[in-house]
N, C-alpha and C positions, 0 to 999 in steps of 0.2 A: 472687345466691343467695337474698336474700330474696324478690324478687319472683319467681321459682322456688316458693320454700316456700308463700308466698300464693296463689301459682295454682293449687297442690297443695291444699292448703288447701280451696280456693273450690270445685274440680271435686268433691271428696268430699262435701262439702256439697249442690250444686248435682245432684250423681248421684247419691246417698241420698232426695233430696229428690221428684226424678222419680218413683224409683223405688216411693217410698211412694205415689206415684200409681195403681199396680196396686192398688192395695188399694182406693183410691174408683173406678178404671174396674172394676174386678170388684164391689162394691157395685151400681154404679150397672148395670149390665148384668142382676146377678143379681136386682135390683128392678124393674128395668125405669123405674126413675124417669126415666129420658129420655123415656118415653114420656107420660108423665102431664102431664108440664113441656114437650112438644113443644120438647124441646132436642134435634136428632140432633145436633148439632156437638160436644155435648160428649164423649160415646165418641171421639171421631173425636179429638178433640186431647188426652185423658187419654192414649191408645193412644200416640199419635207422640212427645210426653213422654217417657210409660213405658218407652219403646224407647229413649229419647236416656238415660235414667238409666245403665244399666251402659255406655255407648257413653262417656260420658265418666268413670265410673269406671275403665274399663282406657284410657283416657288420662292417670288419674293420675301413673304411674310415667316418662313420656315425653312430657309436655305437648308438644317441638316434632316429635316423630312422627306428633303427633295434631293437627294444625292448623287441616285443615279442618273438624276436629268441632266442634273450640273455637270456631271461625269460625261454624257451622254453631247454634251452642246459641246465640250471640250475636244473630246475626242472626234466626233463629227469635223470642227475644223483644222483640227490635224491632219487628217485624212481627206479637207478638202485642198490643203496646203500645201501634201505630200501629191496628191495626182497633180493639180496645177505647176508645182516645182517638175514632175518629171514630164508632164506634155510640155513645158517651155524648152526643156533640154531637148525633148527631140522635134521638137520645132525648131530649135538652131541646129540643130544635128541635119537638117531638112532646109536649112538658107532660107526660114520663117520664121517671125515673132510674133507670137501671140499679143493678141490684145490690150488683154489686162496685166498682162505681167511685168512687173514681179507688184504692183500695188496690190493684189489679191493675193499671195501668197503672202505679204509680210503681213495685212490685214486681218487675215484669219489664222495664221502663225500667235498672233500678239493677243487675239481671242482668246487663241487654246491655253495660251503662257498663261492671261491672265485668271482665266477661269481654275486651272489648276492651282494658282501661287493662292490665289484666295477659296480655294476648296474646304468646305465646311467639315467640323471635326463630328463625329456621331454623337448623336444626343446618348445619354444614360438611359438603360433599358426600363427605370423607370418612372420617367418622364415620359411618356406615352399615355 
């Protein structure tokens, strides 16, 4: 039950948090500062966030109905953690440091970790 509460817990967090996302993708849109910074990537991954925030907020109530989402926010920042770790390597490899590095890679590393360590067991197929 506690690791239940936890996960509860984490998702609300983790889906408030996306969420607050809308607010710098609609910023950054309404400024157009992607364009100034020749960032397109970053609209593009503020948006997919944005969308994952309420997506794992109404998994709060039923984390193992929602598995593959949980699955889905986990491996998501895996994979944002593993590009970020290898553009910073060749950004030194290139006598340049990226920005956010490494606070964004151990950030969304500690996401992934967490979300798996507290991954919801399957409900009984007759509990539906």
């Amino acid at each position: 039950m506690k690791r239940l509460r936890a996960l509860q817990v984490v998702l609300v967090l983790l889906g408030l948090f996306y969420c607050f996302w809308g607010y710098i993708l609609f910023d950054v849109l309404w400024h157009s500062s992607w364009l100034a910074h020749h960032d397109d990537a970053l609209p593009m991954f503020l948006s997919l966030n944005t969308a994952l925030g309420p997506c794992l907020l109404v998994a709060v109530k039923h984390p193992s109905r929602h598995r593959l989402m949980i699955a889905y926010a986990a491996l998501s920042a895996f994979a944002h953690a593993g590009t970020m770790t290898i553009q910073s390597w060749e950004a030194a490899a290139h006598g340049m440091h990226r920005q956010d590095s490494p606070q964004d890679i151990v950030i969304f590393a500690v996401i992934a970790a967490v979300l798996l360590v507290l991954f919801p067991a399957r409900e009984p197929a007759g509990s539906l």
